[in-house]
N, C-alpha and C positions, 0 to 999 in steps of 0.2 A: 106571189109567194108560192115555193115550189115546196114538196116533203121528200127527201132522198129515200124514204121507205125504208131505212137501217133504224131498227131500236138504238137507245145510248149506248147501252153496255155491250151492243155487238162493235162498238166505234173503236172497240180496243183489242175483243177477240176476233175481230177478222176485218184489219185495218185496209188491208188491200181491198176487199169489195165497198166496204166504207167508201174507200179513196175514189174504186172508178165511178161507185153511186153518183157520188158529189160532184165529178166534173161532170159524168156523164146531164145530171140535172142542172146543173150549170150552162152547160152549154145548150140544152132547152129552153132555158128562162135569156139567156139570150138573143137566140135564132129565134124562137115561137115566138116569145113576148116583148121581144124588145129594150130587154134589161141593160142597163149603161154600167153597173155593176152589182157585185155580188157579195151579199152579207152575208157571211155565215150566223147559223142559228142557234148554236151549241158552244158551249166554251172547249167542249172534249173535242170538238174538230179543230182549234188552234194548235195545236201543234201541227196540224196536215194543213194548214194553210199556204206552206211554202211549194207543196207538192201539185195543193190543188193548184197555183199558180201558175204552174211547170206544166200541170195537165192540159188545163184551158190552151196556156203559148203554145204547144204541141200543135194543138187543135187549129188552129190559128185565131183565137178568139183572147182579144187584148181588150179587156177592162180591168176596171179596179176591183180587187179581192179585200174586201174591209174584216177585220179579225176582230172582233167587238169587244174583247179584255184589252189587245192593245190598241183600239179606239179611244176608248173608255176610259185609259191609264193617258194616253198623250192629251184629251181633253181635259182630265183632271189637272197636268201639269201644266196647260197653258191657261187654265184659268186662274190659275195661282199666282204663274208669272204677270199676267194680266191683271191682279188681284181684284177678281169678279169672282161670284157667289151664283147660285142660283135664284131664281126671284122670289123674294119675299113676298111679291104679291100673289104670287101664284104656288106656292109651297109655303105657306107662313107657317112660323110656329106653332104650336099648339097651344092652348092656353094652360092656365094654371089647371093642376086637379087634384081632389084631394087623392092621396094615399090611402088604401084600407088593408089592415094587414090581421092574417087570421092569428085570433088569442092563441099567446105562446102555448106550450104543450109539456108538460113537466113530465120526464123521462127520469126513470128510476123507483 
């Protein structure tokens, strides 16, 4: 796990340095470490996923760029299709409990 060093909210007001942070560390976590592909870590870099993809091929470095809302969203749809759940054994429900609700409050 690499950190591009860009705050959130700089992801929108200075999207270009954003952008080369991101391959720039991309292509780190490649070459150094060995990375076979690259997650993004932030929901506010999916929109720049198509770019960082572009940047990486530039570079000549070809793996997969996963975009984790639309991970997230195609898994959801094939589990449906599939109509699978999550594991009950492993996520169960909660049990029953009671409800405590603070005494009403007479206004006026």
């Amino acid at each position: 796990m690499r950190a591009i060093g860009v705050p959130v909210l700089q992801l929108e007001t200075d999207r270009q340095a954003a952008l080369l942070a991101t391959v720039n560390t991309a292509e780190l976590a490649v070459c150094e470490d060995g990375a076979g592909a690259i997650i993004l870590g932030c929901t506010m870099m999916a929109e720049m996923a198509e770019e960082i993809q572009a940047g990486l091929s530039q570079r000549g470095i070809e793996v997969p760029l996963l975009n984790p809302p639309l991970v997230a969203l195609r898994l959801a749809e094939s589990m449906i299709a599939l109509k699978l759940s999550h594991s009950q054994r492993t996520f169960a429900s909660p049990g029953e409990k009671a409800v405590k609700w603070f005494a009403p409050v007479n206004v006026g």
